[in-house]
mmCIF file of the N, C-alpha and C atoms, coordinates in Angstrom:
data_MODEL
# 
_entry.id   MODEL 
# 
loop_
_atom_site.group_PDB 
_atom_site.id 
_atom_site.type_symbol 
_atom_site.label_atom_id 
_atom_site.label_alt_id 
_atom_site.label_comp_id 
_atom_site.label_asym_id 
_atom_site.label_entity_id 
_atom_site.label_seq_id 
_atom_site.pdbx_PDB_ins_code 
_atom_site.Cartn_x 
_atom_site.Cartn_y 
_atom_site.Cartn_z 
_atom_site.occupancy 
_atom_site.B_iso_or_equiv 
_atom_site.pdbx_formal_charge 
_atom_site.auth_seq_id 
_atom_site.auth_comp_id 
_atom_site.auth_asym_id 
_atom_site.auth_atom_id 
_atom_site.pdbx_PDB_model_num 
ATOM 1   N N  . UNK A 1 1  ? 96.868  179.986 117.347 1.00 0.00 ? 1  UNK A N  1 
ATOM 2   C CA . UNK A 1 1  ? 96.588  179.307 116.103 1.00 0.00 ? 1  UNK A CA 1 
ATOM 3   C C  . UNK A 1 1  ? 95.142  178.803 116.099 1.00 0.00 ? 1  UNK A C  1 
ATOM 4   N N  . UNK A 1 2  ? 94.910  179.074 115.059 1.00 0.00 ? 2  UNK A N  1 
ATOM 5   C CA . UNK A 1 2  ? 93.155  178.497 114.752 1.00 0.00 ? 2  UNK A CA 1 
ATOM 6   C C  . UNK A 1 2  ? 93.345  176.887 114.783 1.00 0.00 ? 2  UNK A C  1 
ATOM 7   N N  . UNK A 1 3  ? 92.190  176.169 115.027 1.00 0.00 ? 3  UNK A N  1 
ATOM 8   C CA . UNK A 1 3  ? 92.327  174.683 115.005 1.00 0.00 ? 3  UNK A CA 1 
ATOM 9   C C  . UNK A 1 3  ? 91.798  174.334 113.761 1.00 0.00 ? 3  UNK A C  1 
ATOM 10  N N  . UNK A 1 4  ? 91.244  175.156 112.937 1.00 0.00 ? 4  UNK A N  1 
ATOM 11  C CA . UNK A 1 4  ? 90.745  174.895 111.782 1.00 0.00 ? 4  UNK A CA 1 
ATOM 12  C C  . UNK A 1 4  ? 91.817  175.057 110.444 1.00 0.00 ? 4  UNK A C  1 
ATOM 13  N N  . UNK A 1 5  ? 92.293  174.486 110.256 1.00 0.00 ? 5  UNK A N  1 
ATOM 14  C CA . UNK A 1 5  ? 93.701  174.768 109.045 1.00 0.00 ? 5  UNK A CA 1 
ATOM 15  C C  . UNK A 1 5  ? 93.224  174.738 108.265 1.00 0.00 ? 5  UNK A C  1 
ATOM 16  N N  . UNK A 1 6  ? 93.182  175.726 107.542 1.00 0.00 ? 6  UNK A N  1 
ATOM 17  C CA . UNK A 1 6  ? 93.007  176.192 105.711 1.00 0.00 ? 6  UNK A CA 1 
ATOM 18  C C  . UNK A 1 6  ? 93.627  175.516 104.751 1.00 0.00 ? 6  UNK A C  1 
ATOM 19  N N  . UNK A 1 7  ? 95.156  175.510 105.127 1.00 0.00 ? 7  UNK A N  1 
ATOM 20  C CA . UNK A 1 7  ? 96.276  174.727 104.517 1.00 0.00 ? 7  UNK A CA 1 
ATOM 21  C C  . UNK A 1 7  ? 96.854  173.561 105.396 1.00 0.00 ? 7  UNK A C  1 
ATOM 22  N N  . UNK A 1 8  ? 97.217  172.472 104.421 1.00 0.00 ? 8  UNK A N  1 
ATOM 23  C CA . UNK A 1 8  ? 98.461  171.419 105.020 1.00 0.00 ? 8  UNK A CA 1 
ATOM 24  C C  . UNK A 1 8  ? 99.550  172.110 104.491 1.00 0.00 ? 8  UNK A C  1 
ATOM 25  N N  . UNK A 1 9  ? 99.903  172.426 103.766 1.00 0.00 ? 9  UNK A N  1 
ATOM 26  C CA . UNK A 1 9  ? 101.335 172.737 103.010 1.00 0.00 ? 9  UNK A CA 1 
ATOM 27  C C  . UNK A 1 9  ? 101.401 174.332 102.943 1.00 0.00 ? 9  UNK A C  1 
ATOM 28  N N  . UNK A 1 10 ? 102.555 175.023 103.305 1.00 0.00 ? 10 UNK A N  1 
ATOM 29  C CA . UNK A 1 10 ? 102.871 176.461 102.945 1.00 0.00 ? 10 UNK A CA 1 
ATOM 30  C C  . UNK A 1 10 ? 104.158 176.938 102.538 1.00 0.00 ? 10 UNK A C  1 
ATOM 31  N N  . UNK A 1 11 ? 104.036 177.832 101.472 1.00 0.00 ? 11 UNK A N  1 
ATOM 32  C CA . UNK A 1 11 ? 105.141 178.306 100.533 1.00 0.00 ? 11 UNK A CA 1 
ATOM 33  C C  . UNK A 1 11 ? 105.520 179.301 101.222 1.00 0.00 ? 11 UNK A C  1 
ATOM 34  N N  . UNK A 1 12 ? 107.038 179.496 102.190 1.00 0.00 ? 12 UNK A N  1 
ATOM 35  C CA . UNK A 1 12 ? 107.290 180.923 102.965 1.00 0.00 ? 12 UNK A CA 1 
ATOM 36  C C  . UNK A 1 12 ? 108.430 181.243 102.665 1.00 0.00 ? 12 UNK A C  1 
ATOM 37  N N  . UNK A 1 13 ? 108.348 182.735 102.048 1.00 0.00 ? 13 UNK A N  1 
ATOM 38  C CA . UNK A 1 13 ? 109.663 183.333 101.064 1.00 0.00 ? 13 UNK A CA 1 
ATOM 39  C C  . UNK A 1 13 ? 109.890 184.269 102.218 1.00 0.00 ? 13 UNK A C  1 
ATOM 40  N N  . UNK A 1 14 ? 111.167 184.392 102.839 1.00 0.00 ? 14 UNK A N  1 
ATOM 41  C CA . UNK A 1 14 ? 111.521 185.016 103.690 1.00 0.00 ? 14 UNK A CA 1 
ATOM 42  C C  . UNK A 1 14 ? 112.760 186.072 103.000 1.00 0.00 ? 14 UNK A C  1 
ATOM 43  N N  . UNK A 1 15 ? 112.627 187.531 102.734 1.00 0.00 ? 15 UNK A N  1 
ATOM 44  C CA . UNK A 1 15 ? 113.351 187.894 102.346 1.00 0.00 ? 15 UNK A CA 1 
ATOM 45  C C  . UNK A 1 15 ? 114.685 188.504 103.299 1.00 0.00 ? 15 UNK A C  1 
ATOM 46  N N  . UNK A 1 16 ? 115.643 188.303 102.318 1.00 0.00 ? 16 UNK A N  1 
ATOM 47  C CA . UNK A 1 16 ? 117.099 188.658 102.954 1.00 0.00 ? 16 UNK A CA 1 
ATOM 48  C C  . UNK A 1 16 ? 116.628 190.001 103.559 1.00 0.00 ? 16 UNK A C  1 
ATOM 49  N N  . UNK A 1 17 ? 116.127 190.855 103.362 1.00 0.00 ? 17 UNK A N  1 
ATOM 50  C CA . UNK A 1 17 ? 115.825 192.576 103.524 1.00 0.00 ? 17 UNK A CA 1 
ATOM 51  C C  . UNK A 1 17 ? 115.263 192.282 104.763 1.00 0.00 ? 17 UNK A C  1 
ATOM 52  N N  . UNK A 1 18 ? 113.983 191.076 104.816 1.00 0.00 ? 18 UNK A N  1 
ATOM 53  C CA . UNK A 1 18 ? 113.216 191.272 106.384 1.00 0.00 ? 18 UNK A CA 1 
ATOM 54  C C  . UNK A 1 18 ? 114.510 190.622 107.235 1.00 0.00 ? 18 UNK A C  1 
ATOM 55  N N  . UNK A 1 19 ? 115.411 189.810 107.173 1.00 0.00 ? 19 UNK A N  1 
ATOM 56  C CA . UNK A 1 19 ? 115.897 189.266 107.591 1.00 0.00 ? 19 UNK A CA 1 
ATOM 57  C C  . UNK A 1 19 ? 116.763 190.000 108.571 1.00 0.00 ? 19 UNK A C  1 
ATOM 58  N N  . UNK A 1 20 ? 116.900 191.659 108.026 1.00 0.00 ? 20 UNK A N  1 
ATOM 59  C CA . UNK A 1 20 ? 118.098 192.837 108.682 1.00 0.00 ? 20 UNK A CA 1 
ATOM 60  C C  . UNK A 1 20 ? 117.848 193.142 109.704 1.00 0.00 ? 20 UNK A C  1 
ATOM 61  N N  . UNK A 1 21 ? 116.097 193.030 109.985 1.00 0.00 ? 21 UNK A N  1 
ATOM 62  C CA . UNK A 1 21 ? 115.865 194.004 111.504 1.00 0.00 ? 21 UNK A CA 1 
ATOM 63  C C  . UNK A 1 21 ? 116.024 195.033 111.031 1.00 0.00 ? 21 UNK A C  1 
ATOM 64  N N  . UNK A 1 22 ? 116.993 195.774 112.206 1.00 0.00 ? 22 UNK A N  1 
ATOM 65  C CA . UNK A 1 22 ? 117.136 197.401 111.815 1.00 0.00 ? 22 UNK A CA 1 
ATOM 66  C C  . UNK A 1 22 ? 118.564 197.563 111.383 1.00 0.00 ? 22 UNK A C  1 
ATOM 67  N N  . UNK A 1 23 ? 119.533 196.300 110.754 1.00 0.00 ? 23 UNK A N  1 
ATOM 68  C CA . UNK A 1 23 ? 120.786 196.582 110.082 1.00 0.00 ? 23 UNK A CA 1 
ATOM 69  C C  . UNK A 1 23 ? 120.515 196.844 108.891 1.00 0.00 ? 23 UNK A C  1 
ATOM 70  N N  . UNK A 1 24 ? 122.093 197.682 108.315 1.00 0.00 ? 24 UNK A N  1 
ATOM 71  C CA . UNK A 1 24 ? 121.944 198.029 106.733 1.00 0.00 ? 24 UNK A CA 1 
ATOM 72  C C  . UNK A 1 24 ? 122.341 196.566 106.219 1.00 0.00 ? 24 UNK A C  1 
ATOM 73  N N  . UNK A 1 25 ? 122.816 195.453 106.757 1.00 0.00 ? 25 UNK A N  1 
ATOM 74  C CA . UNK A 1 25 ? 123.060 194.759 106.090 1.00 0.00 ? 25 UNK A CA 1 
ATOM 75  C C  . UNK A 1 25 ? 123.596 192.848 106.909 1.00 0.00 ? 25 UNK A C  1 
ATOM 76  N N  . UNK A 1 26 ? 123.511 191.979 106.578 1.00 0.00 ? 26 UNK A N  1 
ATOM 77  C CA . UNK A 1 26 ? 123.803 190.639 107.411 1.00 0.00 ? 26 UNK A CA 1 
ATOM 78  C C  . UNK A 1 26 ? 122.284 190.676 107.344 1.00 0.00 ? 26 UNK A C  1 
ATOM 79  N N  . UNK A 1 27 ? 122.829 189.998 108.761 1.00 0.00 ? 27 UNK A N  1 
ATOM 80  C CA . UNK A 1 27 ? 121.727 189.266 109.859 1.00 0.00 ? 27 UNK A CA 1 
ATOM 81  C C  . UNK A 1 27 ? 121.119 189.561 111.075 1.00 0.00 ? 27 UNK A C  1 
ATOM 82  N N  . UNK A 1 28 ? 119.644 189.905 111.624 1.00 0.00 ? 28 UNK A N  1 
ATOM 83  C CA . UNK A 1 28 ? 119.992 190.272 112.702 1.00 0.00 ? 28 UNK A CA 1 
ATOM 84  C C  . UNK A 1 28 ? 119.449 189.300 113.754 1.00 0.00 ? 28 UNK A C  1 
ATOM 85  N N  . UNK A 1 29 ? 120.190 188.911 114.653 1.00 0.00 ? 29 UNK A N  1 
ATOM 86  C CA . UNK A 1 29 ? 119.799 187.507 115.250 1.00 0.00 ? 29 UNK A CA 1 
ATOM 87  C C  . UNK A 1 29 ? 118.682 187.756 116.085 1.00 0.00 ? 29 UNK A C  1 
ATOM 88  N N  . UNK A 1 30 ? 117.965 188.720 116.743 1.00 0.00 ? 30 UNK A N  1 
ATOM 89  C CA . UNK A 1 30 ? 116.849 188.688 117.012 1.00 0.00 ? 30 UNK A CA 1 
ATOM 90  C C  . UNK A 1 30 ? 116.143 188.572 116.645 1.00 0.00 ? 30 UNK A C  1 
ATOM 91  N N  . UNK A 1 31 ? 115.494 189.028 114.953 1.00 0.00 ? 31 UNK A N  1 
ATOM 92  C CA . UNK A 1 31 ? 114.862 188.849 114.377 1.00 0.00 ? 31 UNK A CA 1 
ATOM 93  C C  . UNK A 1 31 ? 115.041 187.781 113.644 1.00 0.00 ? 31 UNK A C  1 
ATOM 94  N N  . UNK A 1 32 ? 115.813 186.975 113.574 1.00 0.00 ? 32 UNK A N  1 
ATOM 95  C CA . UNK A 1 32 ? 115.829 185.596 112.892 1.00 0.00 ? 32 UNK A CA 1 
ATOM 96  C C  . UNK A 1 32 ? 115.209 184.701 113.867 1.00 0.00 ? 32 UNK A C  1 
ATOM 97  N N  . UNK A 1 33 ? 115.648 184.410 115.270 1.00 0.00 ? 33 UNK A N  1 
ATOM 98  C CA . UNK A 1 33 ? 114.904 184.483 116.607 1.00 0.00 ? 33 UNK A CA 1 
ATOM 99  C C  . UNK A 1 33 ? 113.486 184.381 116.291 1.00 0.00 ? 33 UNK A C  1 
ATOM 100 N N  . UNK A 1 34 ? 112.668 185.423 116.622 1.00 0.00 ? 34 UNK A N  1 
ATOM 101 C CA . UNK A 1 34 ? 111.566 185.711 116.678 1.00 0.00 ? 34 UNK A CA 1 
ATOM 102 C C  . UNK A 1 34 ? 110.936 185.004 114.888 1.00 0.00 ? 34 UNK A C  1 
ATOM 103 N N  . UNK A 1 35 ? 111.408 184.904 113.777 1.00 0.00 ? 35 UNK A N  1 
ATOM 104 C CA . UNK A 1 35 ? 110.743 184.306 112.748 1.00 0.00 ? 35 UNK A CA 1 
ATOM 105 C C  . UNK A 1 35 ? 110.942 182.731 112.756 1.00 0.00 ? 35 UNK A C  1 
ATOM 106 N N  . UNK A 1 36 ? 112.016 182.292 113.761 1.00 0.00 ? 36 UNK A N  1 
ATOM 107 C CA . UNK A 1 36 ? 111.911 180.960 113.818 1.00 0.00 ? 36 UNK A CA 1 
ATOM 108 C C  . UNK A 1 36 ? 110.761 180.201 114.690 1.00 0.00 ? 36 UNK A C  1 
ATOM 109 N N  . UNK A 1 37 ? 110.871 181.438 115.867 1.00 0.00 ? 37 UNK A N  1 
ATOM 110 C CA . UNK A 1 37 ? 109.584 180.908 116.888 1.00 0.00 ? 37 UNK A CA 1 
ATOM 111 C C  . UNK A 1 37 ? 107.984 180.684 115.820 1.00 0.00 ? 37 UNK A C  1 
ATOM 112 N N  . UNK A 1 38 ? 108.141 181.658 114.992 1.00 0.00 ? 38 UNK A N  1 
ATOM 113 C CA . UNK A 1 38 ? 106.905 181.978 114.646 1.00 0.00 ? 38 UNK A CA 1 
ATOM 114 C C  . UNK A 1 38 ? 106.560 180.568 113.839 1.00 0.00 ? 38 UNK A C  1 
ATOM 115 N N  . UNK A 1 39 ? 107.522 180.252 113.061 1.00 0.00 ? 39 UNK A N  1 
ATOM 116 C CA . UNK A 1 39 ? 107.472 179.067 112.138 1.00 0.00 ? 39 UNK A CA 1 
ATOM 117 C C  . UNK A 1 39 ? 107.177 178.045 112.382 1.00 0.00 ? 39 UNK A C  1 
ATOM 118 N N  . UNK A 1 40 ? 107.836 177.712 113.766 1.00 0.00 ? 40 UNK A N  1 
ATOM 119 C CA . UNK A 1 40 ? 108.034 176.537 115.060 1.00 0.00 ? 40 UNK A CA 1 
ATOM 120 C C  . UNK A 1 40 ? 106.457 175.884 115.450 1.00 0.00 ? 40 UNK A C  1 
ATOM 121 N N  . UNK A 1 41 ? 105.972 177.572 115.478 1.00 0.00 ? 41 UNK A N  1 
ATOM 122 C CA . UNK A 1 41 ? 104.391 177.465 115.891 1.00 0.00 ? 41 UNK A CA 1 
ATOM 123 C C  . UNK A 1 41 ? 103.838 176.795 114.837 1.00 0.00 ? 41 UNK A C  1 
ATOM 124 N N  . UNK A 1 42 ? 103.384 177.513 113.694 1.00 0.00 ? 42 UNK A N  1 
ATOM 125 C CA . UNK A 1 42 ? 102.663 177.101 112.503 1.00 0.00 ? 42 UNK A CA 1 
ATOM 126 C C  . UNK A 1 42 ? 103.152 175.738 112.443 1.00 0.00 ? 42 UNK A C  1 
ATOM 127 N N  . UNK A 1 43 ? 104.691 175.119 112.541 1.00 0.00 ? 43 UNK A N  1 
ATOM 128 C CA . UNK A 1 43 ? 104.751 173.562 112.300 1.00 0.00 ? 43 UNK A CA 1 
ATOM 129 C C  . UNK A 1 43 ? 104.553 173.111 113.182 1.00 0.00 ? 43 UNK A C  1 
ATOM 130 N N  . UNK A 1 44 ? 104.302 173.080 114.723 1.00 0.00 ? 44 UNK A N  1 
ATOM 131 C CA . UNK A 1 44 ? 103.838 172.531 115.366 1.00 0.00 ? 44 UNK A CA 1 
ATOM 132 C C  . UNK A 1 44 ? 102.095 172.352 115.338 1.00 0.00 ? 44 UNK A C  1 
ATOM 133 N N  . UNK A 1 45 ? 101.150 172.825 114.094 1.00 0.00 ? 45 UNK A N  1 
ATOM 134 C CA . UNK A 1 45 ? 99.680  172.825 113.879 1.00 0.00 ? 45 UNK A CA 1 
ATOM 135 C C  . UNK A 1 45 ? 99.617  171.021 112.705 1.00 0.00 ? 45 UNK A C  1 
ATOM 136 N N  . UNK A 1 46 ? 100.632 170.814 112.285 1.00 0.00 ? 46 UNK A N  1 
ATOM 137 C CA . UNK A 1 46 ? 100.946 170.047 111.657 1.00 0.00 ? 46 UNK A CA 1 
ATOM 138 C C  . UNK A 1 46 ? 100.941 170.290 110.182 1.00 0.00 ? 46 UNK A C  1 
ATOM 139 N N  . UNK A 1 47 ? 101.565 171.956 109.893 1.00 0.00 ? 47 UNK A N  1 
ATOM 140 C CA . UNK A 1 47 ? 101.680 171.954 108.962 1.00 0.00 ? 47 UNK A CA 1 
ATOM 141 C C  . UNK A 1 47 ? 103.145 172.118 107.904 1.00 0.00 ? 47 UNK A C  1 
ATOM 142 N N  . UNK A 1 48 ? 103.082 171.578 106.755 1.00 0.00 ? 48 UNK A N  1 
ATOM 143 C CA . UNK A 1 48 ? 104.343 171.688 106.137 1.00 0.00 ? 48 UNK A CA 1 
ATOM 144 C C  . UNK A 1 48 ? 104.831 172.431 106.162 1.00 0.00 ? 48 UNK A C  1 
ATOM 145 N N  . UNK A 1 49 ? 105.794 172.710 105.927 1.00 0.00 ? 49 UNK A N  1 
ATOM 146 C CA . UNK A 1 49 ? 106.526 174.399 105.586 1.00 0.00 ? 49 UNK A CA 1 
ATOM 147 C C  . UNK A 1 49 ? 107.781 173.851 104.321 1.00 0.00 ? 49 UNK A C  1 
ATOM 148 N N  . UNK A 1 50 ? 107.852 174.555 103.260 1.00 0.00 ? 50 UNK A N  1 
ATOM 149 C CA . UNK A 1 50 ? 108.474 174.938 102.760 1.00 0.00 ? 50 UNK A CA 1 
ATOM 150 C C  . UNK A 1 50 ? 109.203 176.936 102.643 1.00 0.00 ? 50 UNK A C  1 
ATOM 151 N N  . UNK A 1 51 ? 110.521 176.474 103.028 1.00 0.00 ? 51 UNK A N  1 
ATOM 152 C CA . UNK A 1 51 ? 110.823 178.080 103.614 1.00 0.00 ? 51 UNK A CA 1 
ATOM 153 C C  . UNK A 1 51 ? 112.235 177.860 102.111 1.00 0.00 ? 51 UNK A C  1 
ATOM 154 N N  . UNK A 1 52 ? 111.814 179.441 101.463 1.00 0.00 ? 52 UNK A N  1 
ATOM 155 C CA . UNK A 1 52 ? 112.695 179.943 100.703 1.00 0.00 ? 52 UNK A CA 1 
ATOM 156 C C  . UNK A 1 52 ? 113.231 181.469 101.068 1.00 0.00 ? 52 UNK A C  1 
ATOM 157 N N  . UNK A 1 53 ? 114.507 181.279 101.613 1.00 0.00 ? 53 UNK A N  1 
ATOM 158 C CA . UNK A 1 53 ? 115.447 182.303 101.565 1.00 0.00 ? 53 UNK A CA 1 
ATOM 159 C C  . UNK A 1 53 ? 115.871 183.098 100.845 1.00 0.00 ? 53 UNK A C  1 
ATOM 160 N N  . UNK A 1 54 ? 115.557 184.819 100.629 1.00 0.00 ? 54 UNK A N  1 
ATOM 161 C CA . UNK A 1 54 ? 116.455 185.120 99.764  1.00 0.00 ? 54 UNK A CA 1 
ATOM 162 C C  . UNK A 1 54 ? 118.168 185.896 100.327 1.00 0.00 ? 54 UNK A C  1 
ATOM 163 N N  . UNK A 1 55 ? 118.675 185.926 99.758  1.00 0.00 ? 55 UNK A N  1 
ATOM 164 C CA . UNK A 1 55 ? 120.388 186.418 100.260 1.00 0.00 ? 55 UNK A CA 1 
ATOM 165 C C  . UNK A 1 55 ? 120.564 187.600 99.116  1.00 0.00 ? 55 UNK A C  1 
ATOM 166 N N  . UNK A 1 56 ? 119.872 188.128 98.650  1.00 0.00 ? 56 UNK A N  1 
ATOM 167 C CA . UNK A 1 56 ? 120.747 189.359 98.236  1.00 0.00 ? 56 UNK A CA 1 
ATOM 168 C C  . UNK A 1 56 ? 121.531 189.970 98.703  1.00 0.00 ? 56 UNK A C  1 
ATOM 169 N N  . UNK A 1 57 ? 121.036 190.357 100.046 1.00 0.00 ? 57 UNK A N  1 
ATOM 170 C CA . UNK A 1 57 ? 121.115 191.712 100.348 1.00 0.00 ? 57 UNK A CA 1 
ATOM 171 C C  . UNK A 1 57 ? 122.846 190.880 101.661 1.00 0.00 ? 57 UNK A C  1 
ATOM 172 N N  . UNK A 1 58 ? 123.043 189.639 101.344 1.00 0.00 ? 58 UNK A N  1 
ATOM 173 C CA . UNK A 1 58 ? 124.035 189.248 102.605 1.00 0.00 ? 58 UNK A CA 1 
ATOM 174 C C  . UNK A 1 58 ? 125.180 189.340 101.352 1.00 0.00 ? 58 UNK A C  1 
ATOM 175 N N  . UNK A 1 59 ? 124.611 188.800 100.220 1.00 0.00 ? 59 UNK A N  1 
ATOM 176 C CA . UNK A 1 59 ? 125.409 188.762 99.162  1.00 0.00 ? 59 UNK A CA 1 
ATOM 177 C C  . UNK A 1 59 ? 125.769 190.227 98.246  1.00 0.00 ? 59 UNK A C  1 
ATOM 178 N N  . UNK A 1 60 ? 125.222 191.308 98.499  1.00 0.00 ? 60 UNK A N  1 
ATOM 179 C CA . UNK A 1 60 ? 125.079 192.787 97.944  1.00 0.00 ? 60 UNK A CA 1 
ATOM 180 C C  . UNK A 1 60 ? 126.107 193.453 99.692  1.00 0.00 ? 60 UNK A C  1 
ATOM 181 N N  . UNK A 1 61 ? 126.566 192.744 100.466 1.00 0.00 ? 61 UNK A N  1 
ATOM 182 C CA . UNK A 1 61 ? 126.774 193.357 101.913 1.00 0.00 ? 61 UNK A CA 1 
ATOM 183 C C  . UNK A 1 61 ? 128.442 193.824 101.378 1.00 0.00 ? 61 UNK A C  1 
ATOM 184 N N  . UNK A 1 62 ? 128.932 194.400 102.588 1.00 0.00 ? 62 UNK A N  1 
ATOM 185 C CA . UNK A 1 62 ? 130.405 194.926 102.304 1.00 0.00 ? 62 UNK A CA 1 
ATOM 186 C C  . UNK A 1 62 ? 131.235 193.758 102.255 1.00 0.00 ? 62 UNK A C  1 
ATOM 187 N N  . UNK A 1 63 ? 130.937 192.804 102.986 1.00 0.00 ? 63 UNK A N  1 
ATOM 188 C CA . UNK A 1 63 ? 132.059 191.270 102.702 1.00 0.00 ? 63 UNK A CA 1 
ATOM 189 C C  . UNK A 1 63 ? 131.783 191.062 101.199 1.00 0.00 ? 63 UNK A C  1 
ATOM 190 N N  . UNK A 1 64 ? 130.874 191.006 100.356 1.00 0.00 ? 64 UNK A N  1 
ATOM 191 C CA . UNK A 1 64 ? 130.627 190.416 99.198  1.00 0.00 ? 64 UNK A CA 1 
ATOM 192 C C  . UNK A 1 64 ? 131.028 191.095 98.057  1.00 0.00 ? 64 UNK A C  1 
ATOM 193 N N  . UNK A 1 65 ? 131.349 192.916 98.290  1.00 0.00 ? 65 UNK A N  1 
ATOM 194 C CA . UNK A 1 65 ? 131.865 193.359 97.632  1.00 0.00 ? 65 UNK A CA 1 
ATOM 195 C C  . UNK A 1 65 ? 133.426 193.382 97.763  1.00 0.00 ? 65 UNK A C  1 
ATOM 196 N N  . UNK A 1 66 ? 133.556 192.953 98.734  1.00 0.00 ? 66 UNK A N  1 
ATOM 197 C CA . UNK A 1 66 ? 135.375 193.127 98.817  1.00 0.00 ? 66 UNK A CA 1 
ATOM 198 C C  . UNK A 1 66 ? 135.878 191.390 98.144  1.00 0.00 ? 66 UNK A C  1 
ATOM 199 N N  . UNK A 1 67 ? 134.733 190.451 98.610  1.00 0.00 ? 67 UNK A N  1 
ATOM 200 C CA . UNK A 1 67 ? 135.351 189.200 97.415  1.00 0.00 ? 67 UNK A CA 1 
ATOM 201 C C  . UNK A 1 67 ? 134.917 189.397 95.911  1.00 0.00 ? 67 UNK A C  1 
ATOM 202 N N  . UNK A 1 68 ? 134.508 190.469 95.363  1.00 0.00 ? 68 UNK A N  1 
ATOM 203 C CA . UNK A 1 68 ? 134.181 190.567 93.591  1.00 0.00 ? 68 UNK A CA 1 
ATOM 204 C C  . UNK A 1 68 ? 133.334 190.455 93.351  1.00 0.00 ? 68 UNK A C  1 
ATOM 205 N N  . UNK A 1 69 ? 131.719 190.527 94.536  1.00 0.00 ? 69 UNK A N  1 
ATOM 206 C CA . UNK A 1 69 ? 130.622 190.140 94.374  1.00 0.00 ? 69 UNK A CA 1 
ATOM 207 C C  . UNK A 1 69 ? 129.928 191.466 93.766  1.00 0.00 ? 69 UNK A C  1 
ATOM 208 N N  . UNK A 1 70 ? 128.995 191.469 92.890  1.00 0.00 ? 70 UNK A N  1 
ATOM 209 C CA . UNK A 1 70 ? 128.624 192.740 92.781  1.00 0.00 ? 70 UNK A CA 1 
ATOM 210 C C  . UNK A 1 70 ? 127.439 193.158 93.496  1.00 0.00 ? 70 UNK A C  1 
# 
């Protein structure tokens, strides 16, 4: 990390899709893993984080179509 911060505050949209790794669909816990470390870092520079999730793709998955989800 640079010691020079550009930003105090950051907007991080993490999409459900990066969220797969190499699944067609969920979660893949390594790679959730490895984006938490990454985050961990940047907030440990003392900066904010605002983190937005998207879930399509957990909510588009085969569990979501078998409860009526489309």
């Amino acid at each position: 990390m640079a010691t020079n911060k550009k930003f105090r505050r950051i907007l991080l949209k993490l999409s459900g899709e990066g969220l797969m790794g190499g699944r067609e669909f969920g979660l893949d816990a390594d790679t959730v893993d490895r984006i938490c470390h990454d985050i961990r870092d940047v907030h440990s520079e003392d900066i904010q984080i605002c983190i937005v999730i998207g879930a399509g793709n957990i909510f588009r998955g085969i569990s979501g179509v078998k409860t009526g989800i489309e």
